[in-house]
Backbone as ProteinMPNN parsed JSONL, in Angstrom:
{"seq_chain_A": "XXXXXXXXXXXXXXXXXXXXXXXXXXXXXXXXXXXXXXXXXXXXXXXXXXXXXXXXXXXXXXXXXXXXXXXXXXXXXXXXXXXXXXXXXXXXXXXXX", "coords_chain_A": {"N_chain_A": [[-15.028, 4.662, 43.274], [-16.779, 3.441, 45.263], [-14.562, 3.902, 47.335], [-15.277, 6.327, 47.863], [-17.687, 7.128, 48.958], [-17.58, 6.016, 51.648], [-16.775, 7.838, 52.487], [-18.647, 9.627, 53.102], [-20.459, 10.112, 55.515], [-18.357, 11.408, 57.356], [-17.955, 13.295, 55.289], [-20.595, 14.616, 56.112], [-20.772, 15.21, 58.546], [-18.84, 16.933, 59.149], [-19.978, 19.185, 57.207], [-22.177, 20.096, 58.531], [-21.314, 20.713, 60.654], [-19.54, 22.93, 60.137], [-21.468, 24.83, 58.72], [-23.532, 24.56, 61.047], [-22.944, 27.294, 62.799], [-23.803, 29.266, 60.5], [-26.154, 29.08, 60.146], [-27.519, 29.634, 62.744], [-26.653, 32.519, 62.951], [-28.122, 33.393, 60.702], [-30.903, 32.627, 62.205], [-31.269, 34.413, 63.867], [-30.551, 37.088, 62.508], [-33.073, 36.962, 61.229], [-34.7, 36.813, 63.606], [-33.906, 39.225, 64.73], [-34.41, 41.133, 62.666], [-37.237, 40.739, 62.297], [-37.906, 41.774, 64.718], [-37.84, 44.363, 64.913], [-38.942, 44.868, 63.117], [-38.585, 45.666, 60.289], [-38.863, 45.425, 56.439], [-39.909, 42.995, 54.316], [-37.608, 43.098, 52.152], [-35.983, 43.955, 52.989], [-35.246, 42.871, 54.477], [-34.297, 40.302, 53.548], [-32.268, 40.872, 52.169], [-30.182, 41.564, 53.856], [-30.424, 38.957, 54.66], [-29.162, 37.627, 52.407], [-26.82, 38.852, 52.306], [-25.574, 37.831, 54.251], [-25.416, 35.18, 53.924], [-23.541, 35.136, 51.795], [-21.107, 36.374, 53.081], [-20.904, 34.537, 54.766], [-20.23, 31.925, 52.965], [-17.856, 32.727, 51.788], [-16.108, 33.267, 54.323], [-15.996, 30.866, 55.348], [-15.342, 29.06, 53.494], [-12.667, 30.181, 53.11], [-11.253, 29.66, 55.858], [-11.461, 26.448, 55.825], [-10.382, 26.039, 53.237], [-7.603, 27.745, 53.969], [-6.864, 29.427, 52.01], [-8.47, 31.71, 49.735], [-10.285, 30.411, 47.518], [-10.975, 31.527, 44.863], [-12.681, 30.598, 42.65], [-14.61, 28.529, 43.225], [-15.73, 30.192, 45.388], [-16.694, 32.344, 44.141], [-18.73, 30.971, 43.088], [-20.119, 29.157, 44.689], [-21.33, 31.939, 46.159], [-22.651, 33.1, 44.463], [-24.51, 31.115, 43.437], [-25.885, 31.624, 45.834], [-26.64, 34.253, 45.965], [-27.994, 34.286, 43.814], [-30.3, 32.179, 44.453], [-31.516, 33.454, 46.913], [-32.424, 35.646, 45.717], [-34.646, 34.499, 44.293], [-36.118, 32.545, 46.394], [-39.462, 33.815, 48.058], [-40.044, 35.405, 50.684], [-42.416, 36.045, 53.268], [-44.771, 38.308, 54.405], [-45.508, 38.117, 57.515], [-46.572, 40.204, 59.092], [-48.388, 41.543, 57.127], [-50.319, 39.947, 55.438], [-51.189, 40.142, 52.629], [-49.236, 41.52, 51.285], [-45.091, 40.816, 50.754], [-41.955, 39.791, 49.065]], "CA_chain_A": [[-16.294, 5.255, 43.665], [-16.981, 2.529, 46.258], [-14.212, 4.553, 48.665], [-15.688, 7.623, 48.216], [-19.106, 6.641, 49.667], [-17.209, 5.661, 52.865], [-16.11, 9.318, 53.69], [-19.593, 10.135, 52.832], [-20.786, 9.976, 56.659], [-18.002, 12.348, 57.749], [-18.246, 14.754, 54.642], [-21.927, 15.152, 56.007], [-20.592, 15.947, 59.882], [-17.983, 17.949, 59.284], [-20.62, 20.223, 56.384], [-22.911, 19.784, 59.17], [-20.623, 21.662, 61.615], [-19.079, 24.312, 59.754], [-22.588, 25.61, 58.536], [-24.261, 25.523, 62.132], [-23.009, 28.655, 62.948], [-24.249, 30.162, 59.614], [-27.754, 29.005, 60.583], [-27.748, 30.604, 63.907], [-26.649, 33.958, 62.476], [-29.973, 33.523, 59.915], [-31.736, 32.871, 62.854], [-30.448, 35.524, 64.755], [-31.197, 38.436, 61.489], [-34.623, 37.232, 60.768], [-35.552, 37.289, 64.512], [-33.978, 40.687, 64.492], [-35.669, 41.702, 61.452], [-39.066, 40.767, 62.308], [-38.372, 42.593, 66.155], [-37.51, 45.826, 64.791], [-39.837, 45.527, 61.995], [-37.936, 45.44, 58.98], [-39.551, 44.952, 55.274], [-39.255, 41.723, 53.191], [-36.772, 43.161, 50.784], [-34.605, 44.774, 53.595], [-34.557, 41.463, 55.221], [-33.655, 39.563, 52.468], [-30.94, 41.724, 51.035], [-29.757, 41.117, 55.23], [-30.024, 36.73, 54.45], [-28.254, 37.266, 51.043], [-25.12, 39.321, 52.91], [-24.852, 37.108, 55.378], [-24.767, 34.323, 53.18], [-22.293, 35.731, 51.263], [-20.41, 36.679, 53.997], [-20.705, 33.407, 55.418], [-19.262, 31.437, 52.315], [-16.127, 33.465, 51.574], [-15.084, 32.793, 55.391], [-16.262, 29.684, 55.449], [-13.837, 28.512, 52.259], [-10.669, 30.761, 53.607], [-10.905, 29.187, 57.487], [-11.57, 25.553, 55.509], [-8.673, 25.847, 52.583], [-6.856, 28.262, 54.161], [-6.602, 30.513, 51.105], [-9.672, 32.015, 49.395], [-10.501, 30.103, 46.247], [-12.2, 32.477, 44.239], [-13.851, 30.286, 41.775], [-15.478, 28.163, 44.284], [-16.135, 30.846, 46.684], [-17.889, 32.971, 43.783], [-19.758, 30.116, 42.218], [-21.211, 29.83, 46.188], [-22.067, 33.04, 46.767], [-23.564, 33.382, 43.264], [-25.609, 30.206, 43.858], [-26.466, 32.091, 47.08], [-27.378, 35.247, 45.451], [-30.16, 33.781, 43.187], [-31.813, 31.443, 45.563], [-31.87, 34.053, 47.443], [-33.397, 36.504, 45.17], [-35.831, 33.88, 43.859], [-36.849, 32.587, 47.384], [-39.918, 34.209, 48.404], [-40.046, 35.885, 52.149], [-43.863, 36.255, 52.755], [-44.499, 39.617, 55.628], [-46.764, 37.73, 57.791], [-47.914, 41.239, 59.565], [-48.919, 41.751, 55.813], [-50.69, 39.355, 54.368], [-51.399, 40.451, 51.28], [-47.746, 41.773, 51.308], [-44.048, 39.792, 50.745], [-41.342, 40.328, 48.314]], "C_chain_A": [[-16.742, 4.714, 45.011], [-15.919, 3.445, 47.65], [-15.152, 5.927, 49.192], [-17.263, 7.779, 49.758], [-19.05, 6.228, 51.468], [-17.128, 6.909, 53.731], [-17.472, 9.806, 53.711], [-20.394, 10.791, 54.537], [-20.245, 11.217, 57.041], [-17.789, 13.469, 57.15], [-19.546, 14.958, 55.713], [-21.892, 15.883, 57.332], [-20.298, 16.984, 59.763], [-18.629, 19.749, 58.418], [-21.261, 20.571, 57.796], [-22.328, 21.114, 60.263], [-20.316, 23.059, 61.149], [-20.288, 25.186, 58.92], [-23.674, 25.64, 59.772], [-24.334, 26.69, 62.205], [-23.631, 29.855, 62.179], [-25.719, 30.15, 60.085], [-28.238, 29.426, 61.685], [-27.872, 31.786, 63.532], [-28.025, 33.734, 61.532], [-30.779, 33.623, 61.104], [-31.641, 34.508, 63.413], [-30.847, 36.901, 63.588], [-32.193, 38.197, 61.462], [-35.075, 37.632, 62.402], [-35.361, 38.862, 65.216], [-34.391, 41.809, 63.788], [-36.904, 42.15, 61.944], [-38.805, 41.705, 63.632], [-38.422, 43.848, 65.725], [-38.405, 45.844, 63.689], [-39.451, 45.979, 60.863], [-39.038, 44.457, 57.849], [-38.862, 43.931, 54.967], [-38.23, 42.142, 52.676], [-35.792, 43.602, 52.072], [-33.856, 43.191, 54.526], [-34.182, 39.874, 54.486], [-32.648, 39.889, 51.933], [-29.911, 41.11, 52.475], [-29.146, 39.556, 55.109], [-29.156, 36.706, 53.76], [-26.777, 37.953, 51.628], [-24.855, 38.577, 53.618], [-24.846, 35.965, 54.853], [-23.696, 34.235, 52.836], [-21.141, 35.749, 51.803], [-19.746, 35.24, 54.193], [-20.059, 32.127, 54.382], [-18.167, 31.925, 52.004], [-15.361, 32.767, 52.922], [-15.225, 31.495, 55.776], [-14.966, 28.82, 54.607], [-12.781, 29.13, 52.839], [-10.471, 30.027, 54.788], [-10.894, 27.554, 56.447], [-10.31, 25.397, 54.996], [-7.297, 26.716, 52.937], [-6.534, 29.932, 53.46], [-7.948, 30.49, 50.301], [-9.365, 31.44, 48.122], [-11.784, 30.259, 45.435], [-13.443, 31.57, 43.517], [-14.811, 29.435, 42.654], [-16.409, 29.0, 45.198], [-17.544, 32.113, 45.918], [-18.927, 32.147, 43.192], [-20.995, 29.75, 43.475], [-22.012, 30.561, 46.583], [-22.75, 33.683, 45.419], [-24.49, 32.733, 43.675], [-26.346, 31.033, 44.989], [-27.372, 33.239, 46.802], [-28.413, 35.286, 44.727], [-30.89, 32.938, 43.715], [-32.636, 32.125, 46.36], [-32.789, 35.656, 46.904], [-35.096, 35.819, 44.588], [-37.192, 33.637, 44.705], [-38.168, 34.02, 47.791], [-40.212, 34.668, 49.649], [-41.371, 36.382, 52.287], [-43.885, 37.378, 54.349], [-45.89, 39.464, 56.204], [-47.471, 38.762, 58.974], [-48.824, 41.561, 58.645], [-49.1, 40.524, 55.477], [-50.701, 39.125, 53.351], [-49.696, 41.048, 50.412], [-46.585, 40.523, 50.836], [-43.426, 40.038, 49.422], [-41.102, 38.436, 47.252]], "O_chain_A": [[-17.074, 5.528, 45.873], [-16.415, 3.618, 48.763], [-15.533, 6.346, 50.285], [-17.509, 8.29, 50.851], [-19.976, 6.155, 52.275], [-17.281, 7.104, 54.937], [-17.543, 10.668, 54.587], [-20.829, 11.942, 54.554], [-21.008, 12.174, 57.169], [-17.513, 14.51, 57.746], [-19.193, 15.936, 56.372], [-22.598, 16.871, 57.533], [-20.971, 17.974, 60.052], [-18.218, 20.885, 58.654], [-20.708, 21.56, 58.276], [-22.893, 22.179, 60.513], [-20.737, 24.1, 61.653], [-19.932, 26.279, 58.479], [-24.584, 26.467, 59.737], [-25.325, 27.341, 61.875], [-23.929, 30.955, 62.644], [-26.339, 31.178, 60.359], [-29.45, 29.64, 61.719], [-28.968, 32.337, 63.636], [-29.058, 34.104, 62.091], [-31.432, 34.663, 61.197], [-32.179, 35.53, 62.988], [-31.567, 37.758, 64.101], [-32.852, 39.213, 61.683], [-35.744, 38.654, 62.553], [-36.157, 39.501, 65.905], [-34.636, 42.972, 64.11], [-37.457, 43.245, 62.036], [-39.653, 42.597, 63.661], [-39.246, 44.535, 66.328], [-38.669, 46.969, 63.263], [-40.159, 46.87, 60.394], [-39.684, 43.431, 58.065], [-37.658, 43.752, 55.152], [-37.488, 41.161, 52.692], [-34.599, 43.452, 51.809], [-32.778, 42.746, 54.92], [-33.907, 38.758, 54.926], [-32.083, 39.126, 51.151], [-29.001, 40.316, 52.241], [-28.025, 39.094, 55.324], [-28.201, 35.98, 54.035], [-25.706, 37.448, 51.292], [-23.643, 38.475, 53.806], [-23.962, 35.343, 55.441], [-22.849, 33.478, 53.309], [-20.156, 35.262, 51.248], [-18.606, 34.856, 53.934], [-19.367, 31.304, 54.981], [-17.304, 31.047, 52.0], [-14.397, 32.005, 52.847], [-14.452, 31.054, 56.625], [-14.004, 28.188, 55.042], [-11.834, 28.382, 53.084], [-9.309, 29.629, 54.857], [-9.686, 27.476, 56.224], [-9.341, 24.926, 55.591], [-6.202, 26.519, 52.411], [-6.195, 31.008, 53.952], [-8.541, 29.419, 50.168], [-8.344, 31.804, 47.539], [-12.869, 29.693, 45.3], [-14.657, 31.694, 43.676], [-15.962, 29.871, 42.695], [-17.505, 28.659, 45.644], [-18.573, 32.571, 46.415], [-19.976, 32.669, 42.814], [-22.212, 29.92, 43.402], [-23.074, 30.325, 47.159], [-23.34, 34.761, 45.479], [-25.403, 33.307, 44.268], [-27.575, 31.014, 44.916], [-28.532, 33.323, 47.204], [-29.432, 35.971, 44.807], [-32.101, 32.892, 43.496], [-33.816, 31.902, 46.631], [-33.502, 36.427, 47.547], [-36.198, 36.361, 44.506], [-38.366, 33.94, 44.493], [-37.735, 35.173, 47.79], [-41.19, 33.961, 49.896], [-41.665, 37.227, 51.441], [-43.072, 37.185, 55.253], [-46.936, 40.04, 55.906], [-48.477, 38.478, 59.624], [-49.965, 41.862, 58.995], [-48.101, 39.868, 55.181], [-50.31, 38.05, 52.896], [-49.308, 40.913, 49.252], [-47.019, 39.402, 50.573], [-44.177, 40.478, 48.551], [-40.441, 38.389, 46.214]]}, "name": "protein", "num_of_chains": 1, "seq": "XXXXXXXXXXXXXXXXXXXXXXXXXXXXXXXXXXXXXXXXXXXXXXXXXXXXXXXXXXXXXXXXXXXXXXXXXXXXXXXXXXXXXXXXXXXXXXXXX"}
């Protein structure tokens, strides 16, 4: 247990790295969302594909070969945070999905 804790540092870079890019692209849909004026639900269904998206190729470029059960237990996890999460439609107030 004691080794593990050592790699711990460069697990956290290397996560660190290969999910930047995902977090740009989020940026990058919501601030295209909100410009064009897209609803909560359309721009949430938008986060949850590109999640999605973004773990499948994330695991195949990592192991090489897509490993399903990982890759759907991911993009499951992804799919109900992301339905749960609330997106609030701050031209609407009273609004948000």
């Amino acid at each position: 247990m004691g080794e593990l804790i050592a790699y711990y540092p460069l697990i956290l870079f290397i996560s660190l790295v290969y999910s930047f890019p995902l977090l740009l692209l989020h940026f990058t849909v919501l601030y295209l969302m909100d410009k064009f004026g897209a609803d909560a639900l359309l721009t949430k269904l938008a986060l949850i594909a590109v999640t999605t998206t973004g773990v499948f190729l994330t695991l195949a470029y990592v192991n090489g070969t897509l490993l399903s059960a990982w890759s759907c237990s991911y993009a499951t996890s992804a799919v109900v945070t992301g339905l749960l999460i609330r997106i609030k439609d701050i031209r609407h107030p009273a609004g948000g999905i």
